[in-house]
N, C-alpha and C positions, 0 to 999 in steps of 0.2 A: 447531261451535255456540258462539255467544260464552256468556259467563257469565249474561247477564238475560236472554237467550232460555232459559235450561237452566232459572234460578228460574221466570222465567214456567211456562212448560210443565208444573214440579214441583208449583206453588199451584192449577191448572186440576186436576191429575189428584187431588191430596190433595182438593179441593171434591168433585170425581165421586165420591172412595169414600166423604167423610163423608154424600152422598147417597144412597148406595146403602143407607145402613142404613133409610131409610124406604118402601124397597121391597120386593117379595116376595123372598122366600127364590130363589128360580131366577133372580130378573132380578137379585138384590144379587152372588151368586156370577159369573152374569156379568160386574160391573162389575169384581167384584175381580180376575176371571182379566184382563179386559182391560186392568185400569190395573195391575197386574203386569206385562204383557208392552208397555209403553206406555214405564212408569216405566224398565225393563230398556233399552228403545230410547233413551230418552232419554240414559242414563247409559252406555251403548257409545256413541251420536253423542259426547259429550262425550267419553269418552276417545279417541275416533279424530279428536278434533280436536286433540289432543295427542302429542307427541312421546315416545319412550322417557323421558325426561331431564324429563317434565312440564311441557314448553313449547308454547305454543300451535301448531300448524304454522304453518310461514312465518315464524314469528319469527325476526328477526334476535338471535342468542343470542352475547353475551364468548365468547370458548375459555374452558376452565376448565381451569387448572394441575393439573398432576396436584398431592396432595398429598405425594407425596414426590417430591421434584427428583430424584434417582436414579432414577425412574420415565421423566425424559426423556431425553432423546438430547443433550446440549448441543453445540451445534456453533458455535464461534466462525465470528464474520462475516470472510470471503474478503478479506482485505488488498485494497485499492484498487491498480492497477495504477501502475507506475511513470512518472513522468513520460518520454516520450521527446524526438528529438531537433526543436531547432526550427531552423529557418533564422532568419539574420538580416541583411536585404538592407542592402548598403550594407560589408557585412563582405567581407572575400577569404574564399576556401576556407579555408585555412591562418591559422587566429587565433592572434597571439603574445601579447598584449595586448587590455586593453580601454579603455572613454573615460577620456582622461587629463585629463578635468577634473573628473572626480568622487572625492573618497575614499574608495573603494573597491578592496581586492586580490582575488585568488584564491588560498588555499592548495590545489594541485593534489596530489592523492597517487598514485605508482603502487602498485597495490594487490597485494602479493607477500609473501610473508614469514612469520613467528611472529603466530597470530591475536592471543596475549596480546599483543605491543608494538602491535599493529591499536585495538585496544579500548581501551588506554591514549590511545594517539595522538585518538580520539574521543572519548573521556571528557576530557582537556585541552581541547579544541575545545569542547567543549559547556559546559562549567567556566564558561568565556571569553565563551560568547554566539556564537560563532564558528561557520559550516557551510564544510565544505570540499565538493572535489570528487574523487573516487577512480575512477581508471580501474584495473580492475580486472582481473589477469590470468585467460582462462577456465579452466585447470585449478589456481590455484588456489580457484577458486569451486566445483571441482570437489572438493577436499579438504575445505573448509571453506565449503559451502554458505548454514549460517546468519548469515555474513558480510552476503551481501549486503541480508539485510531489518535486521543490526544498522543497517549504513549508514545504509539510508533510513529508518527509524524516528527514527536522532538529526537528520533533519532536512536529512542531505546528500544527495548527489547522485551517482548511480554512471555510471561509464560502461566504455566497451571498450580492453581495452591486450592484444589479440591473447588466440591461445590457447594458447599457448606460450612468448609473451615472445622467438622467437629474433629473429636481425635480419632483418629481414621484406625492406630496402631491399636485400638480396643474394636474392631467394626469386625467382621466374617465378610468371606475372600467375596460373595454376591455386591456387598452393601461398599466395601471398599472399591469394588471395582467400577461401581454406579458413579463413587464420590470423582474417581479421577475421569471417567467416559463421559461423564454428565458436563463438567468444566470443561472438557475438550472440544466437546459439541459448539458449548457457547464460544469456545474461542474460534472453530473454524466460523462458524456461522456468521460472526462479527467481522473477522480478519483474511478469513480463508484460508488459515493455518491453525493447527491444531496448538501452537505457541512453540517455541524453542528449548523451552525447561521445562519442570516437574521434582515440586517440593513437597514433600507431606505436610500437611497441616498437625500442628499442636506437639509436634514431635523433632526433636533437631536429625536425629536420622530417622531413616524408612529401615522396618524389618526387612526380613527376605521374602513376605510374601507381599508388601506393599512394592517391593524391589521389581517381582514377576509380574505383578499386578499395572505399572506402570511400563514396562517393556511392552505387556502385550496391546497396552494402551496407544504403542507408540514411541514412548520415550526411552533410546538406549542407556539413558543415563538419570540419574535422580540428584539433584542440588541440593546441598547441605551449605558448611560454611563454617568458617573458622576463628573467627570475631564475631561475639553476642554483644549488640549495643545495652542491650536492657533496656531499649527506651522506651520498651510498652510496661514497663514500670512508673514510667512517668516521673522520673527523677531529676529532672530539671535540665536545659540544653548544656547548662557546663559542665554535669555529671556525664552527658551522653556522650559529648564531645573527649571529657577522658578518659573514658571506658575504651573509645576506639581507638583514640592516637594513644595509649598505650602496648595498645594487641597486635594493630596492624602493622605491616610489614609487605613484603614483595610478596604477589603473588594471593592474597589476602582475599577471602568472600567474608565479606561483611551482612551482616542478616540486621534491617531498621525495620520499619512501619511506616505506611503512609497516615495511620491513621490519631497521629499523635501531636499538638500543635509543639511539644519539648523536639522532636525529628526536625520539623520545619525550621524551627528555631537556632538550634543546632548541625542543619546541613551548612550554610556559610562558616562556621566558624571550622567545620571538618573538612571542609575543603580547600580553607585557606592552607590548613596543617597539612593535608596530602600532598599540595603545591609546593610547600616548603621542604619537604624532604624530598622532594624530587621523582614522587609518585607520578601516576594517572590514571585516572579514575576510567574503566571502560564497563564493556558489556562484558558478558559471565563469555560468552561466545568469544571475544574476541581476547581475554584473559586465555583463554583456552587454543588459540590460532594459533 
């Protein structure tokens, strides 16, 4: 019952009982008993038009917070799933480089190591304005799991570098295809992407069966690179630093290590160099865009 039908109803039944005073005593008691049980009906209709909470039924009603937040359940919103791999026609299988007419490189990292020189080596990138690209070995993702959402949070881009790192280009087509499916696994499961890239471990190119072997995996294309820092030689940050600003150039995939404190040491001073020639340092993906 809406609200001016409930007033109406109440002003008809209050007229019937101030009438009934001018009637006889048996017919006034009458009037009272019925506009009692009248007045009674009216005001159960009215509440059973209402909900527990005092809301009309069918009202469209806000949620209402509880008043102590510890009364809710907070559940942080489900990370967005990681980007995965794209084709891009007009590329070979095997990409060592990208267009060499734009000023743009790729810092590639294999992702292995001390997570603190990892986080360092990211924190310098980000410093800088810089996103790399980290293929990413699967059992160490397996050690140091929160690795892979540090990645992609700063903005970079992960991908697959086997799940063992051994040398995949001596393995038979079962044990290679384990090495890259088994990584893949770990990266959907962590990310909900199977990653972007796919490097062979311990080899700067993939054969052609490591080639087939990662397609059927998934990946239309396999990451190589065209600048070798050497720095998992360990030659000190100002060797590493000239091994690359001598090689690199537009267009440029750079292959480092996360797992080296001479990398670490030497990403600021690589980066100041790429800023001065009028580089920019992006993802393998978007060198490729």
């Amino acid at each position: 019952m809406c609200l001016n039908c409930y007033f109406c109803s109440l002003s008809s039944l209050l007229c019937l009982y101030m009438n009934a005073s001018d009637t006889p005593v048996h017919r006034r008691g009458a009037l009272r008993a019925g506009t009692g049980a009248a007045l009674a009906g009216v005001l159960a209709a009215g509440c059973a038009d209402r909900d527990a909470a005092g809301t009309p039924a069918g009202a469209v009603t806000d949620t209402v917070s509880p008043k102590n937040p510890a009364d809710a359940t907070a559940r942080p919103p489900s990370p967005r799933p990681a980007p995965g791999p794209h084709r891009f026609p007009g590329q070979p299988v095997q990409i060592d480089h990208g267009p060499r007419d734009r000023a743009r490189v790729a810092l590639t990292f294999h992702g292995q190591g001390d997570p603190a020189i990892a986080r360092t080596v990211l924190a310098e990138a980000e410093r800088a304005h810089a996103r790399v690209t980290v293929l990413a070995v699967g059992s160490w993702l397996d050690e140091h799991p929160g690795m892979a959402r540090r990645i992609l949070d700063g903005g970079h881009e992960l991908g697959n570098h086997t799940q063992h790192h051994a040398d995949i280009s001596s393995m038979g087509e079962v044990q290679a295809y384990a090495e890259i499916d088994d990584c893949a696994r770990r990266l959907r499961r962590l990310t909900g992407s199977i990653g972007t890239w796919f490097r062979p471990s311990r080899t700067r190119y993939a054969t052609p069966l490591v080639q087939r072997l990662a397609a059927r995996a998934g990946y239309p294309h396999v990451l190589s690179y065209d600048v070798d820092s050497l720095d998992f030689t360990s030659p000190g940050a100002a060797a590493v630093t000239r091994k690359v600003a001598g090689a690199i150039r537009n267009g440029s995939v750079v292959s480092l290590h996360f797992g080296y404190a001479d990398t670490a040491a030497a990403l600021p001073l690589l980066l100041t160099e790429i800023d001065r020639r009028q580089l920019r340092a992006v993802t393998t993906t978007e060198l490729l865009t």
